[in-house]
C-alpha positions as CSV (number, residue, x, y, z in Angstrom):
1,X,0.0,0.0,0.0
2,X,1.1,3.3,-1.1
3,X,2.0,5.5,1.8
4,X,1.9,9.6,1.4
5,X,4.9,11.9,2.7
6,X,5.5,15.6,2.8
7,X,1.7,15.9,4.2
8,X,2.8,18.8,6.6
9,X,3.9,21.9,4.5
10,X,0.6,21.3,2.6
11,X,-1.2,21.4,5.8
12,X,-0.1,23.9,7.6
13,X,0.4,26.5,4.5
14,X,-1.3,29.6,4.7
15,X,-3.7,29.3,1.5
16,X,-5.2,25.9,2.8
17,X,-6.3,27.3,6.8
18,X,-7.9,30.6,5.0
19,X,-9.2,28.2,2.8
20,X,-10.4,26.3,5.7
21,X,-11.6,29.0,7.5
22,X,-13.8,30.4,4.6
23,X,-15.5,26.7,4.7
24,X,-15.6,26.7,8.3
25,X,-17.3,30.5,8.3
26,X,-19.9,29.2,6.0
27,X,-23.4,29.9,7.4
28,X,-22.0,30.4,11.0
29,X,-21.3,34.1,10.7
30,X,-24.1,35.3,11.9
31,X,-23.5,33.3,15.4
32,X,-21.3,34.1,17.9
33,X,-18.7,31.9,17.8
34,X,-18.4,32.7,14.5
35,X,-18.5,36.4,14.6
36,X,-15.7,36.6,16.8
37,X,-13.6,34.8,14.8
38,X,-14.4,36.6,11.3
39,X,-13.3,40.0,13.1
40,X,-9.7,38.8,12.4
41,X,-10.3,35.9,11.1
42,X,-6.6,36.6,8.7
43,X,-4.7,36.6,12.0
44,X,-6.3,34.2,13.7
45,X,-5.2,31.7,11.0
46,X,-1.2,33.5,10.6
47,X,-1.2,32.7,14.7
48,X,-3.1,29.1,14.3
49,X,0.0,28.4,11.4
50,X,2.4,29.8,13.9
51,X,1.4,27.4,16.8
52,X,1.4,24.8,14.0
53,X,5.0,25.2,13.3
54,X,6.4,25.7,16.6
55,X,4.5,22.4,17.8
56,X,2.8,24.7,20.7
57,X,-1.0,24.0,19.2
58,X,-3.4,22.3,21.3
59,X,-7.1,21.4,21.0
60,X,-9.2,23.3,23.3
61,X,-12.3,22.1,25.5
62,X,-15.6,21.2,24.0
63,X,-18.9,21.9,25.1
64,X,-20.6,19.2,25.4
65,X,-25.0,19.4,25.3
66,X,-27.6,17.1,24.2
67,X,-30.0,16.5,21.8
68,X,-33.3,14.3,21.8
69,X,-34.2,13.8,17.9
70,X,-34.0,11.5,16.4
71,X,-32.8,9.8,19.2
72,X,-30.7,11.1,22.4
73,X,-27.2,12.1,22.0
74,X,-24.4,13.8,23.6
75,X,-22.4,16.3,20.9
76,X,-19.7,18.0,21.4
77,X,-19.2,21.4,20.1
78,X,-15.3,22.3,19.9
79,X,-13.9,25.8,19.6
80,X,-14.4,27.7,16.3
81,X,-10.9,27.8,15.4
82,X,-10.2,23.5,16.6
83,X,-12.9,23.7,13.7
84,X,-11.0,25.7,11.4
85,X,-8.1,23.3,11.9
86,X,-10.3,20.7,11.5
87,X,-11.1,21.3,7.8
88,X,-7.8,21.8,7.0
89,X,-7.0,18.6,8.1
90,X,-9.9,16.8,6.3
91,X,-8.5,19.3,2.9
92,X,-5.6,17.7,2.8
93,X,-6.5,13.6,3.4
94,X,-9.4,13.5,2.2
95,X,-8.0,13.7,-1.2
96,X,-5.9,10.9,-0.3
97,X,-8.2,8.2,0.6
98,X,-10.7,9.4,-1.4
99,X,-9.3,7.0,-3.9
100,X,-9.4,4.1,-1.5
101,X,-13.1,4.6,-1.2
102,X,-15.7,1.9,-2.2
103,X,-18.2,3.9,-4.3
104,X,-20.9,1.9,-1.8
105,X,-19.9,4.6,1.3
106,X,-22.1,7.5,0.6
107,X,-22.0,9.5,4.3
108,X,-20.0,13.0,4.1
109,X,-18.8,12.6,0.7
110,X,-18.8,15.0,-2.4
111,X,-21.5,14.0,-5.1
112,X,-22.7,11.3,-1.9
113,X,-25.3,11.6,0.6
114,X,-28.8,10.3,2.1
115,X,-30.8,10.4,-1.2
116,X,-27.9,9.2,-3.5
117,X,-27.5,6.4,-0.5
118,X,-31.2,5.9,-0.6
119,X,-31.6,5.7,-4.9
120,X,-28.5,3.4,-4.5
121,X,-30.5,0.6,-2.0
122,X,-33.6,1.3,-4.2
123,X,-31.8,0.2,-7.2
124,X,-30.2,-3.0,-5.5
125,X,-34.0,-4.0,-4.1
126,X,-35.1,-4.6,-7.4
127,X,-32.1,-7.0,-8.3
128,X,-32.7,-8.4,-4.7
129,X,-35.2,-10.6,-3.1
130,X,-33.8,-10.5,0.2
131,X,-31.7,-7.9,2.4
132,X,-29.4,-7.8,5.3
133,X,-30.5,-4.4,7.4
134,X,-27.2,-3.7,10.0
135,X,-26.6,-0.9,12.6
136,X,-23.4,-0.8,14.5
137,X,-24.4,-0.3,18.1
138,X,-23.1,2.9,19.6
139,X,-20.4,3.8,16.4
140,X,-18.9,6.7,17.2
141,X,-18.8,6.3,21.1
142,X,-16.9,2.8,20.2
143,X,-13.9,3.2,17.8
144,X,-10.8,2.8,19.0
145,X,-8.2,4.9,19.2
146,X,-5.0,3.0,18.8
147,X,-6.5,0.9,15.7
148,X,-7.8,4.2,14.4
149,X,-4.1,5.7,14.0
150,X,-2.8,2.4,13.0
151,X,-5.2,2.9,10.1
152,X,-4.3,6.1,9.7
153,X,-0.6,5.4,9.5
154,X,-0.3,2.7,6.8
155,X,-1.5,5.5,4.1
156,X,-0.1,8.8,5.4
157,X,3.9,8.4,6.1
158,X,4.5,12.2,7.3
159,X,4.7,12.2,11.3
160,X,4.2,15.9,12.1
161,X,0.0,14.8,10.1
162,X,-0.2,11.7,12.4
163,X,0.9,13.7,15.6
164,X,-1.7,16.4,14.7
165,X,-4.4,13.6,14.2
166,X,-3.3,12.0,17.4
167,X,-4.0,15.3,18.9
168,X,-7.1,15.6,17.6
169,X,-8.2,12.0,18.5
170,X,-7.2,12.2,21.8
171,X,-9.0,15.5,22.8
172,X,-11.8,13.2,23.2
173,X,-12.6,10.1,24.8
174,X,-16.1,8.9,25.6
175,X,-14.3,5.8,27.8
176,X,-11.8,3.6,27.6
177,X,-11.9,-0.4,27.4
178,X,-9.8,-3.3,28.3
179,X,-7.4,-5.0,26.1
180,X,-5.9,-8.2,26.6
181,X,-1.9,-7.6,25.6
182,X,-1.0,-11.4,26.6
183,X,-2.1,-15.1,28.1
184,X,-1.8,-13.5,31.5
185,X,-5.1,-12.4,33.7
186,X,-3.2,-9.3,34.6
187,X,-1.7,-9.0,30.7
188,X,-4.4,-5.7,30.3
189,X,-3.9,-2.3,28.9
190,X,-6.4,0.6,29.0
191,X,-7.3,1.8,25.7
192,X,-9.4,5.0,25.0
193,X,-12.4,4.8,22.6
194,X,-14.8,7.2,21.2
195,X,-14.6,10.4,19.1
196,X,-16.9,13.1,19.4
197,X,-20.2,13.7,17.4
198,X,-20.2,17.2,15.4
199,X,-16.5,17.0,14.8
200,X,-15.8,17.5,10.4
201,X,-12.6,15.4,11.8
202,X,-15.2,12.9,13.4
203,X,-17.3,11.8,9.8
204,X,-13.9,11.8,8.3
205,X,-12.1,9.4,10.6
206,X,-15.4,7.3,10.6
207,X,-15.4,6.1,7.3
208,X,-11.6,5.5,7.3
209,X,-12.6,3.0,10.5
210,X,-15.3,1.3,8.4
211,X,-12.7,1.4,5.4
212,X,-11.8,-2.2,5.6
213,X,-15.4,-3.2,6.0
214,X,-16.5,-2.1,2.6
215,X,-13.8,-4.3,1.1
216,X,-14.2,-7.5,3.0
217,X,-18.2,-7.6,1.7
218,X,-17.3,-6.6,-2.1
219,X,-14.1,-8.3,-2.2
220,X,-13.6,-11.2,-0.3
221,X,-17.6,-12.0,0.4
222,X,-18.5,-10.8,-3.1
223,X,-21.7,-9.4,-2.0
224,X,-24.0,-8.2,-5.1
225,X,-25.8,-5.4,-3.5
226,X,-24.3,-3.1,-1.2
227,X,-24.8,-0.1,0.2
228,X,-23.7,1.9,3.5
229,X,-24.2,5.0,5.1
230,X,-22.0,5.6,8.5
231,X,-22.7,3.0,10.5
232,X,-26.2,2.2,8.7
233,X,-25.9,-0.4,6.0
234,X,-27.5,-2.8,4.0
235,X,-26.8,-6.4,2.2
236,X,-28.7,-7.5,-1.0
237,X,-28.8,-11.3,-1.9
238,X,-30.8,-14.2,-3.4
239,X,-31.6,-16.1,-0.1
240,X,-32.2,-15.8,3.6
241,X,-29.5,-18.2,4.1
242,X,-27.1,-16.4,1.9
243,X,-27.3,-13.1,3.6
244,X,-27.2,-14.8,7.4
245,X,-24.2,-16.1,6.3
246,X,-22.4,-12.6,5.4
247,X,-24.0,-11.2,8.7
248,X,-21.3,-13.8,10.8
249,X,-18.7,-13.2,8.9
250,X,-19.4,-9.3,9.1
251,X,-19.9,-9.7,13.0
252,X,-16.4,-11.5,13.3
253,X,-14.4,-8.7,11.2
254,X,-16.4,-5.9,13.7
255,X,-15.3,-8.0,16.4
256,X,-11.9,-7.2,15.2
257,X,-12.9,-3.3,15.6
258,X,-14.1,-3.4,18.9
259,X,-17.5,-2.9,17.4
260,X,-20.6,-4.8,18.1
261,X,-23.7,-5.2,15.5
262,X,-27.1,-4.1,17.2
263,X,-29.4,-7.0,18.2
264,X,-32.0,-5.1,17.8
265,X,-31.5,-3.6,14.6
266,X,-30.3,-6.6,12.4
267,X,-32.8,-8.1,10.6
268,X,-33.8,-10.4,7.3
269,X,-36.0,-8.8,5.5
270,X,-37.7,-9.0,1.7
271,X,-37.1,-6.2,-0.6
272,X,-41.3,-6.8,-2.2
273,X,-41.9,-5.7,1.7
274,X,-39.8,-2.6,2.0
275,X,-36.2,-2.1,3.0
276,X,-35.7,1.2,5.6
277,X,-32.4,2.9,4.6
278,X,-31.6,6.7,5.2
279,X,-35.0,7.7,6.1
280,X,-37.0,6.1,3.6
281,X,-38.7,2.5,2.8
282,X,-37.5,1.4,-0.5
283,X,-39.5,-1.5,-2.4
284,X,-38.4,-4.0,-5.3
285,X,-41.4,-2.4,-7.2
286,X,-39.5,0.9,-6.8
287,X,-41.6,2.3,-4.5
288,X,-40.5,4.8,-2.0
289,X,-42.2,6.0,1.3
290,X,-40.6,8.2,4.2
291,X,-40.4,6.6,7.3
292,X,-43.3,7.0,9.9
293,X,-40.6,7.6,12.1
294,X,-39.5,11.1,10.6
295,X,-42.8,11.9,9.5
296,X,-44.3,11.6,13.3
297,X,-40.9,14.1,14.5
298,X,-41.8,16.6,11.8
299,X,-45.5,16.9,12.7
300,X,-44.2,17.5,15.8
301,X,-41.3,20.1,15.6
302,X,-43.9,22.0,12.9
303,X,-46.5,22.0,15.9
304,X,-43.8,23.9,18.0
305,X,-43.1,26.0,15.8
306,X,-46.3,27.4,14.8
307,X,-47.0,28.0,18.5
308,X,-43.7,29.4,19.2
309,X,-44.5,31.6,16.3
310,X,-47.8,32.8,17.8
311,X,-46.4,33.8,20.8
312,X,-43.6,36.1,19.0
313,X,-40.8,34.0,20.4
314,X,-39.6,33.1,16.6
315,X,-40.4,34.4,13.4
316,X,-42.3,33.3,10.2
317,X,-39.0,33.3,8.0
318,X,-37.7,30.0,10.5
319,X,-40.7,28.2,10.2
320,X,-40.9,28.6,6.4
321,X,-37.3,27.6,6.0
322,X,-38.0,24.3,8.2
323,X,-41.0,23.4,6.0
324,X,-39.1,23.8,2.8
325,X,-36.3,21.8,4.2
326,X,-38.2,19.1,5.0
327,X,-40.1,19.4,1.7
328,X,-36.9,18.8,-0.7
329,X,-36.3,16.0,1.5
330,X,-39.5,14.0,1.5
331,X,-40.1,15.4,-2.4
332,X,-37.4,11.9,-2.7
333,X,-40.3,9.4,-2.4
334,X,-43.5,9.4,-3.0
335,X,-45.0,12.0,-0.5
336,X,-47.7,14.0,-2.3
337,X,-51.0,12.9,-0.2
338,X,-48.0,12.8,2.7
339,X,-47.1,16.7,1.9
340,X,-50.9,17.9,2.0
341,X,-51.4,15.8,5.1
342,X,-49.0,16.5,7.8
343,X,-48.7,20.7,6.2
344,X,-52.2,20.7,7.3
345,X,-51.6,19.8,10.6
346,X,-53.8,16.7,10.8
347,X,-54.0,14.3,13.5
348,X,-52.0,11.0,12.5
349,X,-51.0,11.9,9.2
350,X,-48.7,9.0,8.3
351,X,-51.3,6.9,8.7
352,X,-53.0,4.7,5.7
353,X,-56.3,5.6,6.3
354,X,-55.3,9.2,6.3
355,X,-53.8,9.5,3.4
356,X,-56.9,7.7,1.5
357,X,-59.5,9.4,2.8
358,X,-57.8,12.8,2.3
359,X,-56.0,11.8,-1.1
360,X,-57.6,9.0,-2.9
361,X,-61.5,9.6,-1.9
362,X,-61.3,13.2,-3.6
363,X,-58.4,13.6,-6.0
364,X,-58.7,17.3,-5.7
365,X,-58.8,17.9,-2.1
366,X,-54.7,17.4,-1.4
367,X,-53.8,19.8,-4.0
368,X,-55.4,22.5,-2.7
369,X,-55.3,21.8,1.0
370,X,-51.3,21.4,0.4
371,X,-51.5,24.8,-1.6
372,X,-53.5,26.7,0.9
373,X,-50.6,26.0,3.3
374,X,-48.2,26.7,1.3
375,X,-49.5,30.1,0.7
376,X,-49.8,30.2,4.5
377,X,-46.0,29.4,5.2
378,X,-44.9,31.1,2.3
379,X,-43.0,28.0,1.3
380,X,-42.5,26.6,-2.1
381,X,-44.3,24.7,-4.1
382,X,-42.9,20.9,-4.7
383,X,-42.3,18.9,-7.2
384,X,-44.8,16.9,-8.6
385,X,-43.9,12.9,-8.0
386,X,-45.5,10.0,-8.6
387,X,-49.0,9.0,-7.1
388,X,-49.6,6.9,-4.3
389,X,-50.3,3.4,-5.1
């Protein structure tokens, strides 16, 4: 394997952290972190290359707070300039292993993503009978460190980049676990694990982790159908058998990892009756519905917001950019009926029986109850997409 040197003048040059500031300024100027590092923003990145140089840089503390959708999480928000140096890290190497990429990873990648993801497993259900639905359990909380620099080191040969990295990996550690160094009972060394989630660095090092992964299931198990986003990924085959037997040899090479499949998130399932992948249902027919899941949080964060609107404690513009968010995502499936629905504010609109009585009974009546509230939010009008079934 090919090994990159002469990382570290590249890095630390001047062009690439103004660069990286720019990128890391993008849409945050406006908050206060942000703000106070655009009013010299030019000399905080000539004194970030200085500390660079002089090896005197170190990561400062995070602030860590939580959040409850889609499910509860502790993030960790590090300081605006750790983020700065963050993308000029992720400038430099992600070129690199970009070309060691399977084209089956689609999280944080250019031309990638949760729809290109989600048109990807569509495609392989109709090839498919059967699937192979996986979830790491806990991802980001379990990598490992030491086997995450390891990885690190067999492609990039310069040691001031892997010092840098180690930096970076170490400013965070959501625990550490016990490894077994020898035969003896006492043969144990203390090993940190975890890296923080809202980090650039952290998405990054995540798919270099799972790196090995996507090879060992199109390369050595010769799976047909692939397809992986994060820790989130599916198997295609012919037969139930097939698939359970890629499952243990997937489970062993985790094991490897320190990582652990979810029991409760691994399942067999037919692609005729739907396959959940990045927020959507995908069907061999070529269906595709939104989970009930994100439908159900929507209707709930638009209920908020329409009363925190009526009180004055936000204003119109926010709501209308959440519901035109949320629009170009669902506008990936078939979500028409779904649109006119939850807009409206009905009671249980990811229901069946909601969406036929208000979309099928009277062709008419979701058009214009989706276009009365759009002219109520002021948000735009979808695409048309294809009808219900």
């Amino acid at each position: 394997m090919r090994t990159f040197k002469n990382l570290w003048p590249k890095m630390v040059s001047l062009a690439n952290l103004m660069g990286a500031a720019r990128e890391a300024m993008k849409g945050k100027r406006r908050k206060v972190a942000g703000a106070k590092f655009f009013g010299g923003w030019e000399r905080e990145c000539v004194d970030l290359r200085e500390e660079l140089m002089e090896e005197r840089y170190r990561p400062g503390p995070y602030e860590y707070f939580e959040i409850y959708e889609p499910k509860e999480r502790r993030v960790a928000a590090a300081p605006f300039r750790d983020r700065v140096l963050h993308h000029a890290v992720v400038r430099v190497l992600e070129p690199v292993f970009e070309k060691r990429f399977l084209e089956d990873s689609f999280a944080c990648r250019k031309g990638k993503g949760t729809h290109a993801g989600m048109r990807r497993a569509l495609n392989y259900a109709g090839k498919h009978p059967i699937a192979l639905k996986c979830d790491i359990r806990k991802y980001f909380a379990s990598i490992d460190h030491e086997i995450l620099l390891k990885q690190l080191g067999r492609v990039v040969g310069d040691r001031r980049v892997l010092e840098l990295c180690e930096l970076i990996v170490g400013s965070h550690a959501d625990g550490a676990s016990q490894a077994w160094q020898g035969p003896g009972l006492f043969d144990v060394q203390e090993r940190r694990r975890g890296l923080p989630v809202g980090n650039l660095t952290s998405q990054f090092f995540a798919n270099i982790y799972l790196d090995g992964l996507d090879h060992l299931i199109k390369h050595e198990l010769r799976v047909p159908g692939y397809v992986r986003y994060v820790d989130d990924f599916v198997l295609f085959g012919s037969t139930a058998k097939e698939v359970k037997e890629w499952g243990k040899r997937v489970a062993g090479y985790l094991a490897g990892l320190r990582l652990e499949l979810h029991p409760d998130k691994v399942r067999v399932c037919r692609t005729r009756d739907g396959v959940d992948f990045c927020g959507f249902v995908v069907r061999a027919d070529g269906r595709v519905k939104v989970r009930r899941a994100s439908v159900r949080r929507f209707a709930r964060r638009l209920k908020r917001m329409r009363w925190q609107m009526g009180r004055g404690e936000i204003r119109a513009e926010r709501v209308t950019a959440g519901v035109r968010s949320w629009v170009a995502h669902v506008a990936h499936g078939q979500s028409w009926h779904l649109r006119a629905v939850v807009l409206a504010g009905k009671r249980g609109g990811c229901r069946r029986g909601v969406l036929e009585k208000t979309g099928r009974s009277e062709p008419g009546a979701a058009r214009r109850l989706l276009e009365q509230q759009q002219q109520q939010l002021g948000c735009l009008e979808p695409q048309q997409q294809q009808s219900d079934e």
